[in-house]
LUMPAMAR-662624 format. One line per 3 residues: their letters; for each residue y, x, z of C-alpha. Coordinates in pm, 1 decimal, m for minus. Layout:
BEGIN
A) Y/X/Z | ... $
This chain:
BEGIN
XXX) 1023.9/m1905.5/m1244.2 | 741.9/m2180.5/m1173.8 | 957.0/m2506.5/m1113.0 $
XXX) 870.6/m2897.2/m1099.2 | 1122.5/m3212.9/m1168.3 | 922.6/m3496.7/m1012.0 $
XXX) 600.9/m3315.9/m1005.4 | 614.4/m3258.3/m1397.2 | 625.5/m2903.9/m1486.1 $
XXX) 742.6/m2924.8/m1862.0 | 974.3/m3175.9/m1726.4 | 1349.0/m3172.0/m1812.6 $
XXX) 1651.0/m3305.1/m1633.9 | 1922.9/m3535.3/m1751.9 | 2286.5/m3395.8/m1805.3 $
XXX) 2369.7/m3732.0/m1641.5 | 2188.0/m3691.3/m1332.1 | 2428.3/m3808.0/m1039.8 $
XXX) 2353.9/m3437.3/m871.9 | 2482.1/m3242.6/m1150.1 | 2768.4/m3496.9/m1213.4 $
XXX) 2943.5/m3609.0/m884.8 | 2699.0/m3341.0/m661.4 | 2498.7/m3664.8/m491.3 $
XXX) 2215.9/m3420.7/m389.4 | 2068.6/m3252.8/m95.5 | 1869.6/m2978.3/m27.6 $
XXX) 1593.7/m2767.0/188.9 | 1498.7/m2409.5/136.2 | 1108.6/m2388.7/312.3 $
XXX) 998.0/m2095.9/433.2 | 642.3/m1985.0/332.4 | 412.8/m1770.6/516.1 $
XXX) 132.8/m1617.1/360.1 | 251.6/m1939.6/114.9 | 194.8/m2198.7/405.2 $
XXX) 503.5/m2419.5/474.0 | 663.9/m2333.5/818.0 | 809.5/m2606.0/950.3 $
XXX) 730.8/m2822.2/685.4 | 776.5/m3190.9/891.5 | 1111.4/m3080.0/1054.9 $
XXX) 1254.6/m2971.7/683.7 | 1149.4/m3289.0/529.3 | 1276.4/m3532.9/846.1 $
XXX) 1607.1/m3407.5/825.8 | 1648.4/m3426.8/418.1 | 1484.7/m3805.8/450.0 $
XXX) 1748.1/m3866.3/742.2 | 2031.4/m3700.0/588.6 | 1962.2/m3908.9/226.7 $
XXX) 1914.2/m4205.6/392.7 | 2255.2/m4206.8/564.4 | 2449.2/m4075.6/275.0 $
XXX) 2285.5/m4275.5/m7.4 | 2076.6/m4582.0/160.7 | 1789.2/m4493.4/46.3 $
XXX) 1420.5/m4372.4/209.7 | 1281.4/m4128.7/4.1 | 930.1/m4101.3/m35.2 $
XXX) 797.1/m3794.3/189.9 | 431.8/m3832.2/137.0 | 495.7/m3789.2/m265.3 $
XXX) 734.4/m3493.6/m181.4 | 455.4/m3276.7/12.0 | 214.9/m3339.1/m278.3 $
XXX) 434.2/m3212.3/m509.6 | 509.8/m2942.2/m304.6 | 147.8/m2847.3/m272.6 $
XXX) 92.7/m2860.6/m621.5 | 347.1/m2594.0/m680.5 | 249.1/m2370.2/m418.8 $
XXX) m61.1/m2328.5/m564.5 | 95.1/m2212.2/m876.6 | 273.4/m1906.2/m633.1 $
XXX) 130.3/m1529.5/m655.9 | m15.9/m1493.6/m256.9 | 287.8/m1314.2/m97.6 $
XXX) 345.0/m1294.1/274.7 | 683.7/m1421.9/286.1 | 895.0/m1638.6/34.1 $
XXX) 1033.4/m1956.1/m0.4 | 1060.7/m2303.9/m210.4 | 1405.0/m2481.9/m282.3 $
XXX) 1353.4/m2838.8/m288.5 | 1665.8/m3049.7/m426.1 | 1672.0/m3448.0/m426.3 $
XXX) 1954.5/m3651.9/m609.0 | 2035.8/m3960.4/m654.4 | 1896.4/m4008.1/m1020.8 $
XXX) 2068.0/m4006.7/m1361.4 | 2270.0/m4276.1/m1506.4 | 2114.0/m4468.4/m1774.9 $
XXX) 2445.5/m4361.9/m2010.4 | 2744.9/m4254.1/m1957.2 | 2949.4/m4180.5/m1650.5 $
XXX) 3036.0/m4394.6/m1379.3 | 3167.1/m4302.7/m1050.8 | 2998.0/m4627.0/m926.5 $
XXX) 2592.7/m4646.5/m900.7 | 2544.7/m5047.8/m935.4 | 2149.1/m4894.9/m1021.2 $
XXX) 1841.9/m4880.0/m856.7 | 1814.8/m4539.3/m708.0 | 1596.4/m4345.8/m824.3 $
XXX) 1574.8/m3988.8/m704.6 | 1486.9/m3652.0/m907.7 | 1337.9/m3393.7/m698.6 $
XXX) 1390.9/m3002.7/m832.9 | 1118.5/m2765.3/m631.6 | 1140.4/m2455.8/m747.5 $
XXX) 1025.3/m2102.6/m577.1 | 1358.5/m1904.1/m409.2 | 1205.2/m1575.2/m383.8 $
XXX) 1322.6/m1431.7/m22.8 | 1300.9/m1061.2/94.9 | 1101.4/m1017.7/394.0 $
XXX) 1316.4/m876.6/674.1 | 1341.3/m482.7/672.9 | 1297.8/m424.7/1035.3 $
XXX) 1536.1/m142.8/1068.6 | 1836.9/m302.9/875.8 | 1781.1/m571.7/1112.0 $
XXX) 1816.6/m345.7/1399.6 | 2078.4/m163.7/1324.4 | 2261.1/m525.6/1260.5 $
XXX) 2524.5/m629.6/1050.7 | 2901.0/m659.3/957.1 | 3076.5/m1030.1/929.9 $
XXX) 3390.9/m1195.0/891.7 | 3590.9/m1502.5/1049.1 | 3663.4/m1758.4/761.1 $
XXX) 3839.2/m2038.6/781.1 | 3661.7/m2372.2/781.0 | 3760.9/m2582.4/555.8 $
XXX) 3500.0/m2812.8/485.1 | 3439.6/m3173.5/504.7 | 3341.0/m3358.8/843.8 $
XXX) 2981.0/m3378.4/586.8 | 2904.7/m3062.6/705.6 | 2616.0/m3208.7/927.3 $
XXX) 2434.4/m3274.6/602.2 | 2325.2/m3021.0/362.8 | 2468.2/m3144.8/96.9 $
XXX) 2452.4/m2898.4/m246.5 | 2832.0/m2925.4/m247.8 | 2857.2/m2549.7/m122.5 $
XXX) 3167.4/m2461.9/m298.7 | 3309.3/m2339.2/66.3 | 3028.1/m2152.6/153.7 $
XXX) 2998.2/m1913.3/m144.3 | 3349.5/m1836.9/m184.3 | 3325.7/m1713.3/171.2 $
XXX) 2989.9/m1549.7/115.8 | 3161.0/m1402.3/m212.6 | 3451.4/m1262.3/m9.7 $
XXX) 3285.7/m1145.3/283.5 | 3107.3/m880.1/56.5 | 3439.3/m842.3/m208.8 $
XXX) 3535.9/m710.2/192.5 | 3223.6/m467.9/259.5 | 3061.2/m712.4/515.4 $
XXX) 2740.1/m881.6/514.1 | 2858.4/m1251.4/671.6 | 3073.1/m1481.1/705.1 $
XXX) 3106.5/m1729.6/1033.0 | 3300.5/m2022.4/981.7 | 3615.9/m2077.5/1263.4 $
XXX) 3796.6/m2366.3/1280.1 | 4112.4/m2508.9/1504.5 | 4005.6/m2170.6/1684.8 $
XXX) 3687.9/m2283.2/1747.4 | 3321.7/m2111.3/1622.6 | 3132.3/m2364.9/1407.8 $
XXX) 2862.8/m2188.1/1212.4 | 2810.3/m1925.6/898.7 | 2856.4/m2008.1/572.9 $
XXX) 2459.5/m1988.8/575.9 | 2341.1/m2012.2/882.7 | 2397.2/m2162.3/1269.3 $
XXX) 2560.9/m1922.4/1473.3 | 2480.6/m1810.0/1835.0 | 2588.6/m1592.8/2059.8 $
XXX) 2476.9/m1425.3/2417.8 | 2747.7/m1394.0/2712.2 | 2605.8/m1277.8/3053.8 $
XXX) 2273.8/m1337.7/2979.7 | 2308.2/m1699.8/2822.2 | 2243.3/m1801.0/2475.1 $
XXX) 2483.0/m2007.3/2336.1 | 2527.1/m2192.0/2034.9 | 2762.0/m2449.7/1903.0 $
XXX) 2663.4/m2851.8/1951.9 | 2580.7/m3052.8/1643.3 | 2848.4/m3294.1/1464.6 $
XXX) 2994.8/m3082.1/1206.4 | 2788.5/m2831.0/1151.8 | 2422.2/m2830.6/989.8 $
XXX) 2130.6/m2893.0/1237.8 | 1918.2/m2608.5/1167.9 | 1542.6/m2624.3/1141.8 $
XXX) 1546.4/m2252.6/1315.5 | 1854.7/m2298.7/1570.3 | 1614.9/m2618.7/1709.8 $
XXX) 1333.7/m2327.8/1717.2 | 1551.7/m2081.6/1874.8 | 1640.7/m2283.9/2127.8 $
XXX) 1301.8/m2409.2/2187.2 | 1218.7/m2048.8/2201.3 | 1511.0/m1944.5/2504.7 $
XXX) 1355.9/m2248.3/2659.8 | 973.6/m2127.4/2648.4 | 1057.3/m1802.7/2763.6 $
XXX) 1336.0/m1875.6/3036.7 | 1634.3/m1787.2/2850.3 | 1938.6/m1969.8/2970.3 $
XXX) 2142.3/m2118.7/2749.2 | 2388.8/m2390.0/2674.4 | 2467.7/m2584.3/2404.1 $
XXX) 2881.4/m2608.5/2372.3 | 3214.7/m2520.3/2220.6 | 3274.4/m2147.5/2128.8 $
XXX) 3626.0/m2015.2/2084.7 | 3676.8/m1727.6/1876.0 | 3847.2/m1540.6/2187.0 $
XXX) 3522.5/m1609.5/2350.9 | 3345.1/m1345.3/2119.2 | 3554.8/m1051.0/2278.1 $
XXX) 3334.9/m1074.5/2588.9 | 3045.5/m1163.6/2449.9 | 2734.1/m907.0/2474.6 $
XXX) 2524.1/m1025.2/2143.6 | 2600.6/m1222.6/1822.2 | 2344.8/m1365.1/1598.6 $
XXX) 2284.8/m1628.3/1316.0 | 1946.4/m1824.3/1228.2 | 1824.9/m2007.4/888.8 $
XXX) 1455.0/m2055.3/742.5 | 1537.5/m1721.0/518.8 | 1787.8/m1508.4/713.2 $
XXX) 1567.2/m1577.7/1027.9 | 1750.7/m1409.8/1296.7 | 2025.7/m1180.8/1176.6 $
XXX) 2186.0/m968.6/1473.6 | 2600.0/m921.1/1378.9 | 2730.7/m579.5/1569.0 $
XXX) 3061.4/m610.4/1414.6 | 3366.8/m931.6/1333.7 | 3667.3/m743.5/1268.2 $
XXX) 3893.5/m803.9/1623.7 | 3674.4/m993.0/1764.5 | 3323.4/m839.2/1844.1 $
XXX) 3182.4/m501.1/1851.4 | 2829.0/m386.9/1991.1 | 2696.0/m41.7/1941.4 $
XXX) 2333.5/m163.9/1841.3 | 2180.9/m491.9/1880.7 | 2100.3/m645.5/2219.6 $
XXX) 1760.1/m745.4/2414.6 | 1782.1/m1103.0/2436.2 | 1806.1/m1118.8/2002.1 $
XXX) 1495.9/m881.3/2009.5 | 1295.2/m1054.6/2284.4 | 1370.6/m1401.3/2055.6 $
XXX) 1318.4/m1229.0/1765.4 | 1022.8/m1088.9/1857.7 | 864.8/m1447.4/1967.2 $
XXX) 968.2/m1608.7/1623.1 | 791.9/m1357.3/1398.0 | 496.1/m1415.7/1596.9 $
XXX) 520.5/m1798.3/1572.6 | 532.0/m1784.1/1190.5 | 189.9/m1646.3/1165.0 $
XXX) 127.7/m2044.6/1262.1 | 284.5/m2238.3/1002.1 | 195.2/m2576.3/1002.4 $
XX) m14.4/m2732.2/753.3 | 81.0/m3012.2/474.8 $
């Protein structure tokens, strides 16, 4: 695995670092494209926004991207993969200490997270999720590396034989334990509004998408009852892309997956051959 701590690649990270210790960290998983960034600036705003708010502190995009470029050009050429990039709030100078009365001063992990490119007919056929309950904190805006929730889900989900799991709380829809969630009733998309759940670089394309090509769609609460008369399920991140759900046991059932995910779909993959440059 090719991997960088502050741009250093022999580097080495302390066992005090705040991340590892009290989990002051978040994170970005980039999508690469024939190993150019896609959607590089919207990635990077919301990790500066998100540490900013949580920790006070601006970090320093300009010297992120060039350490980012620096280990992309390390990468094999591949036509789809992607980078995790992690940013904490620095390690203690000794000991431990709930309280950080020190300058901040971040460590950035990048490393390569190999992703599969999408096998065209597993997506078509569609997959298999579960409801889970939601029991995270109202921090869930923030992708924060406390993800404790999410995996245990993830982890039971397949313990279960399904593929997903989509997070329900006080009866309501919020997202998957990976992904935003949306869903198509009579010919409008919907998707749950922001506030506790992450704000996806790809639900902001999605919906950018419905708009481009005259898709209704609405941006509001979604009951889980709501799913029984829904015609099409889906959830959207950088690495999942667009993954069509045919089945939630009691809730949803579709025999294959609908026209408005494949139209969307469709339009996406096309739009990556355009990643933006650093």
């Amino acid at each position: 695995m090719i991997a960088s701590i502050n741009g250093a690649f022999n580097h080495q990270i302390s066992i005090y670092d705040r991340g590892v210790i009290f989990g002051e960290s978040l994170y970005e998983v980039i999508p690469l494209y024939q190993n150019e960034p896609y959607l590089l600036n919207q990635h990077l705003e919301r990790l500066y926004n998100s540490f900013k708010t949580l920790y006070h502190f601006e970090l320093n995009l300009d010297q992120i991207k060039y350490w980012l470029n620096e280990l992309i050009a390390k990468l094999p050429h591949t036509h789809f993969t992607s980078v995790y990039i992690q940013c904490s709030t620095g390690s203690l100078n000794k000991g431990r200490s709930h309280i950080n009365i020190q300058e901040i001063q971040p460590n950035t992990i990048m490393y390569e997270c190999p992703a599969n490119t999408p096998k065209i007919e597993e997506y078509q056929a569609g997959f298999r999720a579960i409801l889970f309950p939601d029991l995270r904190s109202q921090m869930a805006s923030h992708k924060s590396t406390q993800l404790s929730i999410n995996t245990i889900a993830l982890t039971q989900a397949q313990q279960q034989g399904y593929h997903d799991a989509i997070f329900i709380k006080d009866g309501f829809i919020t997202e998957a334990a990976s992904s935003n969630f949306f869903t198509i009733k009579d010919g409008v998309l919907i998707t749950p509004p922001l506030g506790s759940i992450v704000p996806g670089v790809t639900r902001s394309c999605v919906l950018q998408i419905a708009k481009d090509l005259g898709i209704p769609h609405q941006i509001r609460e979604i009951t889980a009852l709501d799913l029984i008369s829904c015609q099409e399920i889906f959830l959207s991140s950088s690495v999942k892309i667009l993954k069509p759900i045919i089945y939630i046991p009691k809730h949803f059932q579709a025999i294959s997956t609908g026209p408005i995910w494949k139209k969307i779909f469709q339009t996406y993959q096309s739009r990556t051959q355009h990643a933006y440059p650093i």
